[in-house]
C-alpha positions in Angstrom: 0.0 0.0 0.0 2.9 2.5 0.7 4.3 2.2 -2.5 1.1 2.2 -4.3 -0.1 5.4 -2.3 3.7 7.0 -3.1 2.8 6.4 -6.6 -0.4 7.9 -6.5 1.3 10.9 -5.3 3.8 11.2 -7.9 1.8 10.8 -11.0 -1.0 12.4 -10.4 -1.9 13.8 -13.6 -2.3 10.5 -14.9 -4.0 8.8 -12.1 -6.3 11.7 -12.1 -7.2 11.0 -15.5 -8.5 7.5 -14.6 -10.1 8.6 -11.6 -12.2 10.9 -13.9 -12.7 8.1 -16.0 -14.1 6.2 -13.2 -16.1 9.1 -11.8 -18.0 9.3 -15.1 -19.2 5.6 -15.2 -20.0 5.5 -11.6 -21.9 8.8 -12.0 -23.9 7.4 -14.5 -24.3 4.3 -13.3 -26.4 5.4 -10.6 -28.2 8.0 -12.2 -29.5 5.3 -14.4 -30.1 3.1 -11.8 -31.8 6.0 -10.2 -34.0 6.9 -13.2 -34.9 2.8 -13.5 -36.1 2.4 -9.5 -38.2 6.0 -10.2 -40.2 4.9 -13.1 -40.1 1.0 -11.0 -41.6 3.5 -8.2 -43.9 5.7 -10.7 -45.4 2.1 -12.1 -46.2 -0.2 -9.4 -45.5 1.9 -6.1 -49.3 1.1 -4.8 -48.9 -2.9 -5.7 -45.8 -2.9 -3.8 -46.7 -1.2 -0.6 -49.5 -2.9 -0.1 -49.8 -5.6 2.9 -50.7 -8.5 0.8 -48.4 -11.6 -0.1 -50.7 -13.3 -2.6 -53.0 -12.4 -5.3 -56.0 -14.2 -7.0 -56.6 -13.4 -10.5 -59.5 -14.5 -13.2 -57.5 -17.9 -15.3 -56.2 -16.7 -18.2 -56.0 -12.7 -17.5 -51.9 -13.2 -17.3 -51.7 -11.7 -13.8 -53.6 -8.3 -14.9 -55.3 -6.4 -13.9 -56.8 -4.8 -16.5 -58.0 -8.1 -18.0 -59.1 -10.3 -14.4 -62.7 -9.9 -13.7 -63.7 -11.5 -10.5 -67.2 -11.8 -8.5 -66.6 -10.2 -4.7 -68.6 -13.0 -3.3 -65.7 -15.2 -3.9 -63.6 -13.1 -0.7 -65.4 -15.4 1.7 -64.4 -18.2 0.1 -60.7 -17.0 0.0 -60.3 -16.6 3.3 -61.1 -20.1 4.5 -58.4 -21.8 2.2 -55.3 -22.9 3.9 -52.8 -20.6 5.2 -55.0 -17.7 4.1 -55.2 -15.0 7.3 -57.1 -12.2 5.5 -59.1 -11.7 2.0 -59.5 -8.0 0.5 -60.9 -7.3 -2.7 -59.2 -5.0 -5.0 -60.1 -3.0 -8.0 -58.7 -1.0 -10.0 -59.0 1.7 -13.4 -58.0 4.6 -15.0 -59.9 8.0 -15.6 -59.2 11.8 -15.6 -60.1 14.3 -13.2 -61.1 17.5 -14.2 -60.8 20.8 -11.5 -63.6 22.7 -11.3 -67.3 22.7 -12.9 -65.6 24.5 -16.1 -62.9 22.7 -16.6 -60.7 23.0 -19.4 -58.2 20.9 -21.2 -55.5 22.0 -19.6 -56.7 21.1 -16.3 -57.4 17.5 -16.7 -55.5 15.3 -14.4 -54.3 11.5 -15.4 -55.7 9.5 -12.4 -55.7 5.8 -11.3 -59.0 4.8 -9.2 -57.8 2.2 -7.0 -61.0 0.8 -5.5 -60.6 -0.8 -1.8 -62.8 -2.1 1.2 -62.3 0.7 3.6 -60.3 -0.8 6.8 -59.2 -3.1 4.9 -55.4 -4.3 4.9 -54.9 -2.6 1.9 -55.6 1.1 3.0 -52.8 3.0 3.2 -51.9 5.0 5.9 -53.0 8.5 5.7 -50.7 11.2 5.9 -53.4 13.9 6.0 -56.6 14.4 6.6 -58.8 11.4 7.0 -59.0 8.0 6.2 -61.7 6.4 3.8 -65.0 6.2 5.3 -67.9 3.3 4.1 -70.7 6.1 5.2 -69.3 9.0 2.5 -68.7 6.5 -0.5 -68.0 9.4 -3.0 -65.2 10.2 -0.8 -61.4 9.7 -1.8 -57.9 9.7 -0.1 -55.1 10.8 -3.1 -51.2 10.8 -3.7 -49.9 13.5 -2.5 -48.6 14.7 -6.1 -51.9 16.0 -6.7 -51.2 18.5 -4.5 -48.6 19.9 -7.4 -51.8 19.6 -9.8 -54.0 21.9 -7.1 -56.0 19.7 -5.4 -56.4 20.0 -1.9 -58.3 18.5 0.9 -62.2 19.2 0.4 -61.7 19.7 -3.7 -64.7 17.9 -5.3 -63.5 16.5 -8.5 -65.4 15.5 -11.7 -64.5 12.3 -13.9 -64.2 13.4 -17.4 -66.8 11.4 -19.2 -68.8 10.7 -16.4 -71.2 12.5 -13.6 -69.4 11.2 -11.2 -68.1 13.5 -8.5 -65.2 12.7 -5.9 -64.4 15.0 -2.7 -61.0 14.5 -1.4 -60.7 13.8 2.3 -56.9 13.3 2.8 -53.1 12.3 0.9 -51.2 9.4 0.9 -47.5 8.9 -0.2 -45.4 7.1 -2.4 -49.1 5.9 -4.4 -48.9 5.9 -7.6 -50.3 3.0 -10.2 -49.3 3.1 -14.1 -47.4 5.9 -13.6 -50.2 8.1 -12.8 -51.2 9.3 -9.2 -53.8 7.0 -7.1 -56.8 7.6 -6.2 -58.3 5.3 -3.5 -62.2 5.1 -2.7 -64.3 2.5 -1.4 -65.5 -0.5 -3.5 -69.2 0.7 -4.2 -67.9 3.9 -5.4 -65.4 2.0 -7.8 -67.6 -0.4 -9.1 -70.3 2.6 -10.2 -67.4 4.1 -11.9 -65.8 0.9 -13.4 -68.8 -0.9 -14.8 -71.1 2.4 -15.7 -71.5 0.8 -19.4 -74.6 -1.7 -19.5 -72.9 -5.5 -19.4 -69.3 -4.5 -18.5 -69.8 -6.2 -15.3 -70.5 -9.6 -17.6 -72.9 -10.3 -14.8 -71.1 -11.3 -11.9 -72.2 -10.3 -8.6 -69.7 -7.8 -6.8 -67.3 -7.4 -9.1 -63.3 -7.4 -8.5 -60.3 -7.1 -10.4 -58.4 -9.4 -8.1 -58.6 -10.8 -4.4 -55.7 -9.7 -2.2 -54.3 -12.5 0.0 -52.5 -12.1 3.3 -50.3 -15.2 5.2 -47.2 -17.5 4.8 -46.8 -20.8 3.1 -49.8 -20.2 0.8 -50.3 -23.1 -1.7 -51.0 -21.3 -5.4 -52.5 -24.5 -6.8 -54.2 -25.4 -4.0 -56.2 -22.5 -3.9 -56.9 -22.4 -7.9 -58.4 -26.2 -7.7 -60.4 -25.3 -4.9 -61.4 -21.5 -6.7 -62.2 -23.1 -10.4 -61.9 -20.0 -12.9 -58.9 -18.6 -11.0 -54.9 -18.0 -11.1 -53.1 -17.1 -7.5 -49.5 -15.8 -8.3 -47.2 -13.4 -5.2 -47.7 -10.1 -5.3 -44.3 -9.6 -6.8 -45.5 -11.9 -10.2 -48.6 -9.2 -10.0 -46.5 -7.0 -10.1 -44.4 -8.3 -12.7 -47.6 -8.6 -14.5 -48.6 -5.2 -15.0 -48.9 -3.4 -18.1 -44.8 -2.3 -19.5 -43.4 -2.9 -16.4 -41.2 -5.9 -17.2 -40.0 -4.6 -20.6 -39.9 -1.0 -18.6 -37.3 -2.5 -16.4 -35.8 -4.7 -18.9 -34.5 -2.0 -21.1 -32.9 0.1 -18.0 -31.3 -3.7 -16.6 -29.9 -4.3 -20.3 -28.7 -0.4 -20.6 -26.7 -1.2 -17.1 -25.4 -3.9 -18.3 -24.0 -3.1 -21.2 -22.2 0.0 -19.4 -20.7 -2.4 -16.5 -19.5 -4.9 -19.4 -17.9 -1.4 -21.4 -16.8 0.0 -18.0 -14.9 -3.8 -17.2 -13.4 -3.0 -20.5 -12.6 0.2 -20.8 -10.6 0.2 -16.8 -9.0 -2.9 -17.8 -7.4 -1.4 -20.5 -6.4 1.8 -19.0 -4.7 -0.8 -15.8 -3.0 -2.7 -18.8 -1.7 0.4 -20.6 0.0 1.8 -17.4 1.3 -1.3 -16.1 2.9 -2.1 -20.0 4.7 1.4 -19.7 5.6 0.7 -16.1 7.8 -2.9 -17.3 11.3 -1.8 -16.9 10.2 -0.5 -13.3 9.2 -3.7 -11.9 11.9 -5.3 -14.0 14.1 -3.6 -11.8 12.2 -4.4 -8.4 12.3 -7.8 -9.8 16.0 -8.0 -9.6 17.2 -6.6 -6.5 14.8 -8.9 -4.8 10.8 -7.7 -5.0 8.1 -10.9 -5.4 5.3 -11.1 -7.4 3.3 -10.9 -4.6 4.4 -7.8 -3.7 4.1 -6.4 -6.8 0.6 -7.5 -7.6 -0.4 -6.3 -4.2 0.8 -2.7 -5.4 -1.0 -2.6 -8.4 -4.7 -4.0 -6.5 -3.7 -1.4 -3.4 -3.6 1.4 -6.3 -6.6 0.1 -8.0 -8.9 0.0 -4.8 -7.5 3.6 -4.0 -9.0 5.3 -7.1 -12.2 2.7 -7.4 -13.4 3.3 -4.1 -12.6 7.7 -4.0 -13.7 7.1 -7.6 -17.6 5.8 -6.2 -17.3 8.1 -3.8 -17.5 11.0 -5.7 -19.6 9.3 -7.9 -22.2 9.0 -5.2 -21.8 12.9 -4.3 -22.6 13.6 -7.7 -26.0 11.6 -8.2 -27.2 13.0 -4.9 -26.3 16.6 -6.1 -27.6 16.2 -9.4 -31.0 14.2 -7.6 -31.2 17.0 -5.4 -31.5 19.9 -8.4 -33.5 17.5 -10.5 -37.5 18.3 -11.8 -39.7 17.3 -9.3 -41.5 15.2 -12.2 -38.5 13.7 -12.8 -38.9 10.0 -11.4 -36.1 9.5 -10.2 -35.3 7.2 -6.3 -32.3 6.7 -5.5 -32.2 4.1 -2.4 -29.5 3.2 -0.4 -29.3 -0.4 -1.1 -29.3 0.4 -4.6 -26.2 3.1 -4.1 -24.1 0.0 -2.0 -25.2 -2.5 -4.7 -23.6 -1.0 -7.3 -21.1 0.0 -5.2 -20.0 -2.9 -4.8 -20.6 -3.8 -8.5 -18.2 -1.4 -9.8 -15.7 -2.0 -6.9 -15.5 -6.1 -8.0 -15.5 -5.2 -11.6 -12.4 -2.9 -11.1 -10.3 -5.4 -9.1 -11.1 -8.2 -11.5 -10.2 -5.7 -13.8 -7.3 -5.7 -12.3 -6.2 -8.8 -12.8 -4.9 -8.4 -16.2 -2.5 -6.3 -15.3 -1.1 -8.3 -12.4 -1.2 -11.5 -14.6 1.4 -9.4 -17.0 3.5 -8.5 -14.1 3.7 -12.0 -13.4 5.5 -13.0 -16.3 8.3 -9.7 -16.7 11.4 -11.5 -17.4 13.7 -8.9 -15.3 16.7 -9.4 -18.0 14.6 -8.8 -20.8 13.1 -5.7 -19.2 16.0 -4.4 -19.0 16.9 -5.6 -22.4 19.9 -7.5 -21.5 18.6 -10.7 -23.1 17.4 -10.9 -26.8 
């Protein structure tokens, strides 16, 4: 380490060089990773923060929402299978809200209408105002981006294309479902909005996008022979499920990887370059006495030096670049995400490494110092 730090010291205009290198990639590395966990957030936030470990679909709807249809009457049922500690029906559509009696185009709002059996395990907690309420059925808790939009507690909102009107009674955080904001309001409410054509309903009694399943060692198949017509998956294969979301996810995994597989590349070759101009050096070390061992050591001592100040300053400059972001932006940058590829980067720079002490390996100490032929 003492040599490798001396080093450091002495050539610092070229070490400097890789360390900006280094910077760069981790920089974008998280910010990427950043932008990927935001629009994971942005998509599915309300699926995965929900207290539920199972989820019962109609057979054949691919673990969507948009295409189970369910009777509510089948809850009941749920909740004396096996392992089953709590049934919840869920529903769940898309709509705009309009601001206002007059409201113009400009003030329509994307919404999600998530509809839930107030009470219910799956209510979030409410961050202001009150929770949902069975006796006021038109009334809604919302994410708390609305608020950028102008709603606040007490608006009454319209649904563009319908008469029905929804009065917000408190905000929730971190909701949002199909990258727009949700809306939560008891299942009564929901199913007026949902199934307001004639026949959407196909007839069934109660209907439910999906049943919401809480307890351990649940039996998928089990539950499906005993359910005919239905498809239990986890929550995370429901989630999985939704709309985009795996190709969403997909893209930003296979845009990561291919800039860890160039990064790999790119600070192997920089190690390889300085250790090919550095041969007559450790030609030298080599013959008054110095191992390979030590050498090797020097060059992986140097290499951890620069990748880990290079992350660091990496990670200062996603969470200064997050912090003067859009507040639309989705961008989440967690903690575990920051150590993970942290860590990442840190592995693919040692093995990086490697090349470089494999050539040290084999200097011929006479022929570096070109006293052999």
């Amino acid at each position: 380490m003492f040599l490798a730090v001396k080093e450091l010291m002495h050539s610092k205009l070229k070490f400097l060089m890789i360390i900006i290198i280094f910077v760069l990639i981790a920089w974008l590395v998280f910010i990427l990773s950043g932008l990927g966990n935001g629009l994971s957030t942005l998509a599915a936030s309300t699926f995965k923060n929900m207290k539920a470990d199972y989820v019962i679909f109609e057979e054949g709807s691919q673990s969507s929402m948009s295409k189970s249809l369910l009777s509510g009457q089948r809850v009941p049922e749920a909740e004396k299978l096996p392992n089953v500690e709590a049934a919840a029906p869920m529903g769940s559509t898309m709509a705009t809200a309009m601001k206002g009696e007059n409201s113009k185009n400009e003030d329509k709002v994307d919404i999600a209408i998530i509809g839930i059996l107030p009470g219910s395990f799956l209510e979030p907690k409410v961050v202001e105002g009150k929770p949902l309420s069975s006796d006021n059925p038109t009334s809604v808790v919302v994410n708390t981006s609305l608020k950028d939009e102008g709603f606040k507690i007490g608006d009454t909102f319209q649904l563009d294309g319908t008469t029905e009107s929804l009065t917000i009674i408190g905000f929730v955080e971190n909701e949002t479902y199909n990258h727009v904001a949700s809306v939560f309001t008891p299942m009564e409410q929901w199913r007026k909005i949902a199934f307001a054509a004639p026949g959407s309903d196909k007839g069934l009694a109660e209907p439910v996008n999906a049943i919401m399943l809480q307890g351990e060692n649940i039996d998928s198949a089990e539950i499906n022979n005993k359910l005919s017509g239905t498809d239990t998956v986890t929550r995370s294969e429901a989630v999985q499920g939704m709309p985009g979301y795996k190709e969403e996810n997909g893209t930003i995994l296979m845009m990561l990887a291919f800039l860890l597989a160039i990064s790999a590349f790119v600070l192997g070759v920089f190690f390889y370059v300085i250790t090919m101009q550095k041969t007559n050096q450790f030609g030298i070390m080599k013959a008054i006495g110095a191992s390979n061992k030590f050498l090797s050591k020097t060059i992986i001592s140097q290499v951890f030096v620069l990748s880990v100040t290079s992350i660091l300053v990496g990670i200062l400059l996603t969470y200064g670049t997050a912090a003067i972001m859009p507040k639309g932006m989705p961008f989440k940058l967690e903690t575990s995400l920051v150590v993970t590829y942290s860590i990442i980067l840190l592995v693919i720079a040692m093995l990086s490494s490697l090349v470089s002490v494999r050539k040290i390996t084999k200097i011929d100490p006479l022929k570096a110092l070109g006293r052999v032929e």
